[in-house]
C-alpha positions in Angstrom: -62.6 16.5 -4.9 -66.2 16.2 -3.6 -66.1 18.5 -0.9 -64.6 21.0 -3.3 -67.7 20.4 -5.3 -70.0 21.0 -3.1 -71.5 17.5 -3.3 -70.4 16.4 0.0 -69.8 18.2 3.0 -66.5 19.0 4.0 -66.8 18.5 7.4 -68.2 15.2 7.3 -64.6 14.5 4.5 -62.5 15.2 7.2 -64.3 13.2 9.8 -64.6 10.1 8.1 -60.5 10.7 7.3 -59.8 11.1 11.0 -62.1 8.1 11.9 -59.8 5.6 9.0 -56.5 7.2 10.2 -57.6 6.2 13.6 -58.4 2.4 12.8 -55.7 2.6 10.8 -52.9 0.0 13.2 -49.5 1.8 13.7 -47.2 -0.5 13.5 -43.7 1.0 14.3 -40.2 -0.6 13.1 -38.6 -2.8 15.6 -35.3 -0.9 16.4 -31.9 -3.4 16.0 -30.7 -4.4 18.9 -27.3 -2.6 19.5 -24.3 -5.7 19.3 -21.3 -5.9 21.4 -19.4 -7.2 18.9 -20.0 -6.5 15.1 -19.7 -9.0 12.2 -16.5 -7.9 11.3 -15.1 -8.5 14.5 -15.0 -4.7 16.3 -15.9 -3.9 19.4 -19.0 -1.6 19.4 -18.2 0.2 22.2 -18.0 4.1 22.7 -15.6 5.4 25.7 -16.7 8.8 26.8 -16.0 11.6 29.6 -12.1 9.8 29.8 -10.8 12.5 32.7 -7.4 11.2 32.6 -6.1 11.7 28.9 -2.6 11.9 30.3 -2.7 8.2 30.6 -2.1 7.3 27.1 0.0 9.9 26.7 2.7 7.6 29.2 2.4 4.1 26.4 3.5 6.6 23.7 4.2 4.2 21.2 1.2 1.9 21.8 -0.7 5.5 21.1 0.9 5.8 17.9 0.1 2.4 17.0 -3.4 2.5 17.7 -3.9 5.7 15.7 -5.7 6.3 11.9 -3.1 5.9 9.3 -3.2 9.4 8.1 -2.9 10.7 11.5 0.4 8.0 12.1 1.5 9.5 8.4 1.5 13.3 9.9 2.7 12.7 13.0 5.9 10.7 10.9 6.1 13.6 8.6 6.2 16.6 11.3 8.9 14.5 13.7 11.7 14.9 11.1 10.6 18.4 10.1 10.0 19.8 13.7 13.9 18.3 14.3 15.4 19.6 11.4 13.9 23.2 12.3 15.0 22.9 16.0 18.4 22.2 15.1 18.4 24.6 11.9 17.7 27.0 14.8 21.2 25.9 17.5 23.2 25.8 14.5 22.3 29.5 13.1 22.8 30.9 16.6 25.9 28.6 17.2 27.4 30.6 13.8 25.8 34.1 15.3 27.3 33.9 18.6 30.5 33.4 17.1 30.3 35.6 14.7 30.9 33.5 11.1 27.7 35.0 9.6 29.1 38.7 9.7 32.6 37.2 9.3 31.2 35.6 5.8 29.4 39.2 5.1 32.2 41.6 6.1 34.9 39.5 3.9 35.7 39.5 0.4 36.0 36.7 -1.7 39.6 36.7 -1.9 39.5 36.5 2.3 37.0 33.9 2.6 38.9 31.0 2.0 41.3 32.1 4.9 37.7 32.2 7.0 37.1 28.2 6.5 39.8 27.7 9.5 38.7 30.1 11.4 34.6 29.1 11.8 32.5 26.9 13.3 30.7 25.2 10.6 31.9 26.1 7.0 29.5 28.0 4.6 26.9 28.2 7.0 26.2 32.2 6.4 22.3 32.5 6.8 19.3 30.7 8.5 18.9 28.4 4.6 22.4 26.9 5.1 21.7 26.1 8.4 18.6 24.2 7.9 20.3 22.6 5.2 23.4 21.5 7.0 20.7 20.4 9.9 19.3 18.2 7.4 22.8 16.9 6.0 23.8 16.2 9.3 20.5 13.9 10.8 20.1 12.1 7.6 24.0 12.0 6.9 23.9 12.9 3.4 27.3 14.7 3.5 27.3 16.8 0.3 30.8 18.1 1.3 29.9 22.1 0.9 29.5 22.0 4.9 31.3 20.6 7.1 32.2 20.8 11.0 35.8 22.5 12.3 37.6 22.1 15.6 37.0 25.6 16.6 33.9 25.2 18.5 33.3 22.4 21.5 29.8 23.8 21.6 29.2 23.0 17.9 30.6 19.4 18.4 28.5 19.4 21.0 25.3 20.1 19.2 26.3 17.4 16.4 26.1 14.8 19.3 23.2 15.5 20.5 21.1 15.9 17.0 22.9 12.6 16.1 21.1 11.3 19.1 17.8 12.7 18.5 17.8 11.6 15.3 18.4 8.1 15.9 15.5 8.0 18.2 13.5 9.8 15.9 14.3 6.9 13.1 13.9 3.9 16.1 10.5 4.9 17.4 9.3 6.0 14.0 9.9 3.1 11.6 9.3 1.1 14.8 5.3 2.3 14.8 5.3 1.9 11.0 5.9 -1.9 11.0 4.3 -2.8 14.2 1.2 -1.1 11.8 1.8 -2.7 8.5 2.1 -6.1 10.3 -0.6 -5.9 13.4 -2.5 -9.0 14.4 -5.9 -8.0 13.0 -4.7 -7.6 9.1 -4.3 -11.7 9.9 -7.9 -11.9 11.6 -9.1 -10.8 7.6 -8.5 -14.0 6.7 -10.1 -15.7 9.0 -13.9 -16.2 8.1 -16.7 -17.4 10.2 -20.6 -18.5 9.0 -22.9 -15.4 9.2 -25.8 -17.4 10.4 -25.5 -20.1 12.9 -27.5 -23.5 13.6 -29.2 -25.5 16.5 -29.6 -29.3 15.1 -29.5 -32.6 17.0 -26.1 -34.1 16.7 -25.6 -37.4 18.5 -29.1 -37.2 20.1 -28.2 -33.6 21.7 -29.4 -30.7 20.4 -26.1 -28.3 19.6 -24.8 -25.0 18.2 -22.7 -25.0 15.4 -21.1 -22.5 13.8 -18.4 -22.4 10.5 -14.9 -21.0 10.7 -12.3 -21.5 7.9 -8.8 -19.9 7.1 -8.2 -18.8 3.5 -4.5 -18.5 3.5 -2.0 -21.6 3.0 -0.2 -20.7 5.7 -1.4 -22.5 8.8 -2.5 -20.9 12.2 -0.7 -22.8 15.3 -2.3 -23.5 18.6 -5.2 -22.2 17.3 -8.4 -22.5 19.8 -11.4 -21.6 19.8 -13.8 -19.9 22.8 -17.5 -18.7 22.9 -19.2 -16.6 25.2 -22.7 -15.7 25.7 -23.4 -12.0 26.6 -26.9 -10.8 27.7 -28.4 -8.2 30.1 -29.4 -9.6 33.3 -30.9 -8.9 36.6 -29.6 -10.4 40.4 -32.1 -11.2 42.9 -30.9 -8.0 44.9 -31.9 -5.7 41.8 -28.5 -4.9 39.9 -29.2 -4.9 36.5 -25.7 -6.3 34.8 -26.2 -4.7 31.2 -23.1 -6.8 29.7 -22.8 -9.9 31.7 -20.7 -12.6 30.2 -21.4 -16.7 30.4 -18.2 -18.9 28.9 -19.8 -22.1 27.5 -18.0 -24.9 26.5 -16.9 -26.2 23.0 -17.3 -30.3 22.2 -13.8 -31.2 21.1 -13.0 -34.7 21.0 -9.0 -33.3 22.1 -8.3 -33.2 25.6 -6.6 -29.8 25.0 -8.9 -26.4 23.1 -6.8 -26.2 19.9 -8.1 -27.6 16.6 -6.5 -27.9 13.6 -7.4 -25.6 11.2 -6.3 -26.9 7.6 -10.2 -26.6 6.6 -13.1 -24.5 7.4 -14.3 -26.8 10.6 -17.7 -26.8 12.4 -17.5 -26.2 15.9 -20.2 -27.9 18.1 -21.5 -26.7 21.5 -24.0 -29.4 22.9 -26.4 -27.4 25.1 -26.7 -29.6 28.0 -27.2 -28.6 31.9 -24.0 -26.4 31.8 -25.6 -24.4 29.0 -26.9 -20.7 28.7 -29.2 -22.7 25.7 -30.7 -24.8 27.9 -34.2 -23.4 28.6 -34.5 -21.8 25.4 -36.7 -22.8 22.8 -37.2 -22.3 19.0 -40.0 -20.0 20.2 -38.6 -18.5 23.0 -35.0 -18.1 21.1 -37.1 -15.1 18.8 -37.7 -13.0 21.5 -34.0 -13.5 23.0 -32.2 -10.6 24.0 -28.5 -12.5 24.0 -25.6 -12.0 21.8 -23.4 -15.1 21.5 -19.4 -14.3 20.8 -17.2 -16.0 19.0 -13.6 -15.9 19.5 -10.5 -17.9 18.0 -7.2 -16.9 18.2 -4.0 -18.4 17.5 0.1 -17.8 16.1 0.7 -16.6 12.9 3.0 -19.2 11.3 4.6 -16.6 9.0 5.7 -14.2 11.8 5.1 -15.8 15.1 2.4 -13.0 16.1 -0.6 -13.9 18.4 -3.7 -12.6 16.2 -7.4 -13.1 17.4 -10.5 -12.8 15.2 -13.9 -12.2 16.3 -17.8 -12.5 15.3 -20.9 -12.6 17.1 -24.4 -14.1 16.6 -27.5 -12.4 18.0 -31.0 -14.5 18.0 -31.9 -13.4 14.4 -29.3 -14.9 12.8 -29.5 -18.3 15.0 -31.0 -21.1 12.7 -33.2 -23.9 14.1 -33.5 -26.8 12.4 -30.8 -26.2 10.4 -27.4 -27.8 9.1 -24.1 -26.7 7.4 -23.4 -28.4 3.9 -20.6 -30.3 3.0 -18.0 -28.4 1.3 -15.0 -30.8 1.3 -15.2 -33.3 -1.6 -12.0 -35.7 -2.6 -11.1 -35.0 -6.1 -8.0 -36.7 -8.0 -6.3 -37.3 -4.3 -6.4 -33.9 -3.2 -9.0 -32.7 -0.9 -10.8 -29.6 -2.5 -13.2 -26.9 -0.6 -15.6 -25.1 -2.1 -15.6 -21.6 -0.5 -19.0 -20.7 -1.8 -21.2 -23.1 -0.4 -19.2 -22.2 2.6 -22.5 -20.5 5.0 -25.1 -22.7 3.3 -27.5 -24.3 5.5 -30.5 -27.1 4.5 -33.2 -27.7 6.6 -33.3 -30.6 9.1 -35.7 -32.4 11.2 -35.2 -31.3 15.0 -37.3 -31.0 17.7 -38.4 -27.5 18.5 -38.6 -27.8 22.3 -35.6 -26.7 25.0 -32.8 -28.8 25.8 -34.2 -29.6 29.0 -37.2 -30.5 27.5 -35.4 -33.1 25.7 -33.7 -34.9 28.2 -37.4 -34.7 30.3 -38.9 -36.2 27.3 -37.1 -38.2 25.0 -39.7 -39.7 22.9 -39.9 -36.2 21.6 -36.8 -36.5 19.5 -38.6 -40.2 18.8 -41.7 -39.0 17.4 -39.5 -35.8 15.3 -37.5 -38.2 13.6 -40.1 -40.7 12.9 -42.3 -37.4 11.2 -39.4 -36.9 9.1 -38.9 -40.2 8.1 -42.5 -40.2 7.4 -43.0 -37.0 5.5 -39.3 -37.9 3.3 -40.9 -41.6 2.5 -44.3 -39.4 1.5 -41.7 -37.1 -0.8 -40.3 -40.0 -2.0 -43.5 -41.1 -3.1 -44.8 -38.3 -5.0 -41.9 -38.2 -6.6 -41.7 -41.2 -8.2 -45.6 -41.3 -8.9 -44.6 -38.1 -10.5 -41.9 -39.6 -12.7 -44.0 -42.0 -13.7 -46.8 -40.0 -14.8 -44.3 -38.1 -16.9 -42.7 -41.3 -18.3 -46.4 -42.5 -19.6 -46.9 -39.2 -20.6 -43.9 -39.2 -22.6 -44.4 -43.0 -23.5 -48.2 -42.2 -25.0 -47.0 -38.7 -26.6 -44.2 -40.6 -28.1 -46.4 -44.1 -29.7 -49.0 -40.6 -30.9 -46.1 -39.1 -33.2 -45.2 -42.8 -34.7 -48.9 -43.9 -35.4 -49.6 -40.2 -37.4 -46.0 -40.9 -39.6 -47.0 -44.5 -40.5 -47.6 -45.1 -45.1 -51.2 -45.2 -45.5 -51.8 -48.7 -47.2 -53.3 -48.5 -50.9 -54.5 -51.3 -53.3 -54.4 -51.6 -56.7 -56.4 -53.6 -59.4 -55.3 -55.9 -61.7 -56.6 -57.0 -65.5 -57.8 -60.5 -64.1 -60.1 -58.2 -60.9 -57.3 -59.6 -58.0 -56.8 -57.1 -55.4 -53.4 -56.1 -55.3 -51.9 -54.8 -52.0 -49.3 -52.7 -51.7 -47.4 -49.7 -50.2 -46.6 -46.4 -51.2 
């Protein structure tokens, strides 16, 4: 606006501009770190240049499985009408070759019915009736305008061999349909994990923890639970391992992996010597690069079917310092779980050094939880100096009301000049 005016010079405007958008600090967005597994339990994992498409080709039905419902829907659809057609075709040139369409064109109406002995397939006199008796025959409607004579092997033969086609048709089709409609993962949506997970000390060891629950009634049997940690790493001869995959071990009290999953449980990993955890600090667990998998699987109690579901925690959505809520409360005899508290975490004393700091130094966990006990005594404190500030306050706000609605006192004289108190 200046420079326009004249007032200032324009080439000192757009050097002082150039000079701020230099000092200016570019800060560019941090770019989210790609997952191996997603929240919802899919692998995030592209598969490119496959060569050998032929391969899937040979586990057909798996194939059909595996594929988009509208795609399994069209596939379904074009089976039965790519059949029909096929045979609609044999059974028009099983009437041409022997001569029953020009049999049913030559004849008059009074001759035809001497013709129905004579043909191979009865009322079958143009390309329509035969895809319409194809059609009667797969799906045995049996209308009774068309039926099959004994004068052709070759058409018995055909009716043999649709009757055959069609029957696998019907197996391998209705077969891909409820292996669909009743695949493991539609039992995995019921399966629900914590999105964030914690490191508190539990026991005097610090631990991971993470929720899992089951919504459904219906129980999950053998069910067990196994976590893996996946970062990129490098071996002392230079390989860089982009996906390489640590198993660490879950703290169950059972000899045997399964837990019992009637309520949503917290599973516990104590990061000891054994651990991927065990250098890492709160500090150091920022900067992370690791991806921590979570994986329970189990048998459908309904219908006997192995299902597995699946969630992963990266370092941004690892809590330190943290613990779950209780959820399950005893009401009336009946043990009750309140789903919406279900992720919620509070905050927790816990020391913010590594594992193998901890077991180094143990009077660091001392020292933590005597600060805590310190500042909650201190909390305590103001709190109830608080509540008794506002109790006085209430107290001297309280005797102020009575002491401006107490009867003025007023005195009256009498003939003899007594004083006469009294209240009005």
């Amino acid at each position: 606006m200046l420079a326009r005016k004249s007032i200032i010079p324009e080439e000192y405007v757009l050097a002082r501009i150039a000079a701020e958008n230099l000092r200016k600090p570019r800060i560019r967005d941090r770019l989210p770190k790609a997952r191996f597994i997603a929240k919802s339990g899919a692998c995030n994992l592209a598969h490119k240049n496959i060569r050998e498409q032929g391969r899937f080709l040979q586990d057909i039905f798996t194939t059909l499985v595996d594929l988009k419902w509208r795609h399994t829907l069209v596939i379904f659809t074009m089976s039965f009408l790519c059949s029909w057609l096929l045979f609609a075709i044999m059974w028009w040139l099983v009437a041409f070759a022997h001569g029953d369409i020009y049999a049913y064109m030559e004849k008059s109406a009074m001759e035809k019915s001497g013709l129905e002995s004579t043909v191979c397939v009865t009322n079958v006199r143009s390309f329509t009736s035969a895809f319409l008796f194809s059609i009667e025959v797969q799906v045995t409607i049996g209308f009774g305008g068309r039926m099959m004579t004994e004068e052709c092997p070759l058409a018995i033969t055909v009716l043999i061999l649709q009757n055959i086609v069609g029957l696998i048709i019907n197996a391998v089709m209705l077969g891909c349909i409820f292996m669909k409609t009743a695949q493991a993962h539609r039992r995995a949506e019921t399966l629900i994990f914590s999105r964030h997970a914690v490191i508190a000390v539990r026991n005097g060891k610090l631990c991971f923890m993470f929720r899992v629950g089951d919504l459904r009634k219906s129980m999950i049997i053998s069910a067990s639970v196994r976590i893996q940690v996946v970062k990129k790493t490098t071996t002392p001869e230079g390989e860089v391992v982009p996906i390489h995959q640590l198993d660490i071990p879950v703290d169950n009290p059972i000899e045997s992996n399964n837990i019992f999953l009637v309520a949503p449980l917290i599973i516990c990993h104590v990061i000891d010597k054994r651990s991927p955890l065990y250098d890492i600090s709160a500090t150091d667990l920022v900067n992370q690069d690791l991806e921590v998998i979570v994986i329970l699987e189990g048998v459908v109690e309904t219908t006997g079917i192995t299902t597995q579901a699946r969630t992963s925690y990266i370092a941004e959505e690892i809590q330190w310092g943290h613990r779950f809520v209780s959820i399950v409360t005893e009401e009336e005899g009946v043990y009750s779980v309140d789903y919406s508290k279900f992720g919620n975490t509070v905050k927790v004393a816990a020391p913010r050094c590594s594992a193998r700091e901890l077991d180094e130094k143990p009077s660091i966990l001392i020292q933590t939880l005597q600060k805590s006990e310190l500042s909650h005594q201190n909390s305590l404190r103001k709190r109830n100096s608080m509540r008794r500030n506002n109790s006085m306050r209430r107290s001297n706000s309280i005797r102020r009301n009575n002491s401006s609605l107490m009867v003025p006192k007023v005195q009256f004289m009498t003939p003899e000049g007594n004083q006469c108190p009294s209240e009005s």
